[in-house]
N, C-alpha and C positions, 0 to 999 in steps of 0.2 A: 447560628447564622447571623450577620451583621445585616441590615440591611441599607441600604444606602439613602442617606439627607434628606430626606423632605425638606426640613427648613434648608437645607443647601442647594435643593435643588429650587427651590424659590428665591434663595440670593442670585444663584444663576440665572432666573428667568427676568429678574428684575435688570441686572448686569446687561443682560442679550438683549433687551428690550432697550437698552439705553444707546447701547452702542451699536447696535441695528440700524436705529434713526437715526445717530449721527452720523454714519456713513453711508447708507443711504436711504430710498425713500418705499419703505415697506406700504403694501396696500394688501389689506386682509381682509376675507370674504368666506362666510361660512363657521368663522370660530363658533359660534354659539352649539355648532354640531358635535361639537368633542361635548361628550355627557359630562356634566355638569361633580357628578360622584361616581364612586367606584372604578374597579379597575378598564384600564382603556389602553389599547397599543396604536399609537401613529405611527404609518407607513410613508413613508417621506423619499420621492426622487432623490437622486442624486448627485447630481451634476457642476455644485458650485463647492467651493471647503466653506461658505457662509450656510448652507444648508441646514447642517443643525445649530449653529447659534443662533440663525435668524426665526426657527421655528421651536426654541427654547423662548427666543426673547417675545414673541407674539402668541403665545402660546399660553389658553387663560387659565391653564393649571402648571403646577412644576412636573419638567418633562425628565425623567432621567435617561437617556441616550447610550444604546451602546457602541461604541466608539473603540477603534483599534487601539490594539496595546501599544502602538510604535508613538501615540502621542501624548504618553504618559512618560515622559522623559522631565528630569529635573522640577525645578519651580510648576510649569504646565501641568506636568503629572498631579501635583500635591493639590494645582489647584481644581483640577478637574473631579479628582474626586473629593474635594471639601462640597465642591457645589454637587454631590450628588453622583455625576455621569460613572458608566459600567466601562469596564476596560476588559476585551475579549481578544482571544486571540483567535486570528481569523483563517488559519493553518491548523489548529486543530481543533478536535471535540472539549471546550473549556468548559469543563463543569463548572468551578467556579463562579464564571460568570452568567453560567445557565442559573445556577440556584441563586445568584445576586438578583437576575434580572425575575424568577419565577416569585423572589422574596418581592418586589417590587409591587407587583398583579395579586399577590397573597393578600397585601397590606390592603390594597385599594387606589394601588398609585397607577402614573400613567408612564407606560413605558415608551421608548423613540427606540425605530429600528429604521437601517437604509436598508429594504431588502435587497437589494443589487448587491450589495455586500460590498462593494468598492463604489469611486465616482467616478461616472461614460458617461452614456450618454440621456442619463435621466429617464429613461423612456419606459421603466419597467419592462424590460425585452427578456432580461434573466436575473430570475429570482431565486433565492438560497430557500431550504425547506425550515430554517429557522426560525422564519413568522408563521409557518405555519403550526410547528410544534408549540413557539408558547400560546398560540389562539386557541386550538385545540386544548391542548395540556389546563390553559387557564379558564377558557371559556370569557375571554374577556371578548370584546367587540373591536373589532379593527375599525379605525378611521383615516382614510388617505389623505393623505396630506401632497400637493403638488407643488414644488417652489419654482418660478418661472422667472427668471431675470434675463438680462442680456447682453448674455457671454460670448454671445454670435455674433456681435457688434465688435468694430474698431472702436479704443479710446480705455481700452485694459489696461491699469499699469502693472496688474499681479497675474500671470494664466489663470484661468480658471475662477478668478473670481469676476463680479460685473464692474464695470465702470463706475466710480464715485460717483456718489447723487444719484444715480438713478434709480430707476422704479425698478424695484422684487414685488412679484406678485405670489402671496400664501394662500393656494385656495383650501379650504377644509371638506373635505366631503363629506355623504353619508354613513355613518359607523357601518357594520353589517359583522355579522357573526362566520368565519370561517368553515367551521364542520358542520356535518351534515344533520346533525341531531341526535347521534345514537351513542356518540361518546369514546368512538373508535379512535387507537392513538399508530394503529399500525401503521407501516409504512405505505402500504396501499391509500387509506386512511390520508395521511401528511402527504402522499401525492396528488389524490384528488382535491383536496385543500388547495395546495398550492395552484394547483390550476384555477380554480375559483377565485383565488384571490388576487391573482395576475389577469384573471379576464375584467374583477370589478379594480383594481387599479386602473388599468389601463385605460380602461371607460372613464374613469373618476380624470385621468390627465386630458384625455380627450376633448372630453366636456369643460376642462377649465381651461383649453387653450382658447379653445371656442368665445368662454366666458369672457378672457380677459384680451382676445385677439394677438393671443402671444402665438 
């Protein structure tokens, strides 16, 4: 098994964090919550295509992301996985990048997942059972992650992403452990999971719109 960059995925973070700032004006609260060592899964809304770069580039560990296969096309492709990120395909059951990403949390690294599985409407309203198997399966600690910009605003020059210069707000949450303690992987098991972890997301966006008055 290969497992994907560390040091790539720290060129990426370094990359994201450069040109985060120069396009617009990130404001982060909470990083110090993503654990310092060991393995860690960020749960990241989804709602802008800056999403995961912006929360690669602010993000004080290298984050490897898994990221649809349709944007690994050409030069992008080659480059995304130099820096690290997983390439999944999101139509079917992809071993591959199940055991890229399980290699990830094995090592000690920190994985990025959008669990919406696609970008709506950020809200955590529906969630895929895929965070819940590798939290489960790994035993790592999920940490939510809420990105909050303002895409609801006129003065967009690209859909879906926010307005040059302005303010994205990254809030970090409290880590919390998915399963219930007994180590169960059934699917009964990964569905009470995921309930658990869509009620403390949910909480977790709540509370940071609160936070940041978004």
């Amino acid at each position: 098994m290969s497992v994907p960059s560390e040091r790539g995925a720290e060129v990426g973070r370094r990359i994201g964090v450069g040109l985060m700032n120069g396009l617009w004006k990130p404001r982060v609260l909470g990083a110090w919550k993503l654990p310092a060592t060991g393995p860690a899964i960020v749960a990241v809304n989804h709602s802008h295509n800056i999403d995961g770069p912006m929360v690669m580039g602010v993000s004080p560990r290298p984050t490897h992301f898994l990221i649809k296969k349709e944007a690994f096309v050409g030069p992008l492709g080659s480059f995304l996985t130099g820096i690290g990120q997983l390439k999944v395909d999101r139509v079917s059951a992809d071993r591959a990048a199940i055991t890229d990403a399980l290699g990830v949390l094995d090592n000690g690294g920190v994985l990025g997942i959008f669990p919406e599985g696609t970008r709506g409407e950020g809200d955590f309203a529906s969630l895929r059972a895929g965070l819940a198997y590798f939290a489960v399966r790994s035993g790592a600690p999920i940490v939510p992650v809420a990105v909050l910009g303002s895409s609801d605003r006129p003065g967009r020059l690209i859909k879906a992403l926010p307005p040059l210069r302005s303010r994205v707000d990254v809030v970090f949450g409290d880590p919390f452990d998915a399963g219930d303690g007994s180590g169960r992987r059934t699917r009964r098991a990964l569905d009470e999971a995921t309930e658990r972890i869509q009620k403390q997301l949910t909480s977790h966006l709540e509370n940071a719109r609160r936070l940041t008055g978004r």
